[in-house]
C-alpha positions, 0 to 999 in steps of 0.5 A, spaced: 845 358 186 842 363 182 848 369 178 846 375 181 846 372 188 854 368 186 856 375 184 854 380 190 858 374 195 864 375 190 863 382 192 861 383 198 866 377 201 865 378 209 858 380 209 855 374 206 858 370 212 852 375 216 846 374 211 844 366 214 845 368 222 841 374 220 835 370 218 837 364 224 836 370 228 830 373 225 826 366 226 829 365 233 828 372 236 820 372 232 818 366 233 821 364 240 819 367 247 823 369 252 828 373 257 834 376 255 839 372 258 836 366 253 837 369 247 844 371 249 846 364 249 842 364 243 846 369 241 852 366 243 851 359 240 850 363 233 857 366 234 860 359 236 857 356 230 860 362 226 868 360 230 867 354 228 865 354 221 871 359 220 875 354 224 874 349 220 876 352 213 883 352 216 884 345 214 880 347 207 886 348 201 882 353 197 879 357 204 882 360 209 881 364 216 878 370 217 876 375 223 872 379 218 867 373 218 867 372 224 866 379 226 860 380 220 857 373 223 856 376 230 854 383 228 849 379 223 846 374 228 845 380 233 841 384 228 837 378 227 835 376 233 833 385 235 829 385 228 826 378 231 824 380 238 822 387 235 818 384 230 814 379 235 813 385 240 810 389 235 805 383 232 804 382 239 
């Protein structure tokens, strides 16, 4: 990882936890065509995935659970996946 990139995560602790779901979210909402409600269970499965990796750290010695992640994690896969569909139906 690059130095630049290990010090923005050290100080932007919660907010990195949205950075990946905004790109799942991008690939999903530009590449894939469909109605609302598939990508709410797009968007519910991304969220799942964050309660889950959250969940997880639980039993992680140098970790520990956050709310915080989990909030940042939703509100980025929910972006990704507006910018993804906006994106396609401006290209369109």
């Amino acid at each position: 990882m690059p130095n630049w990139l290990a010090t923005w995560g050290n100080e932007n602790f919660n907010l990195r936890t949205a950075v990946p779901f905004v790109f799942m979210g991008l690939v999903i909402g530009g590449l894939v065509s469909g109605s609302f409600r598939f990508y709410l269970v797009c968007w519910l499965v991304m969220v799942g995935l964050v309660v889950i990796a959250e969940a997880g750290q639980v039993y992680l010695p140098s970790r520990n659970f956050d709310i915080g992640d989990i909030g940042f994690g939703t509100l980025g896969a929910g972006l990704g996946l507006i910018c993804g569909r906006a994106i396609r139906l401006v290209c369109k």
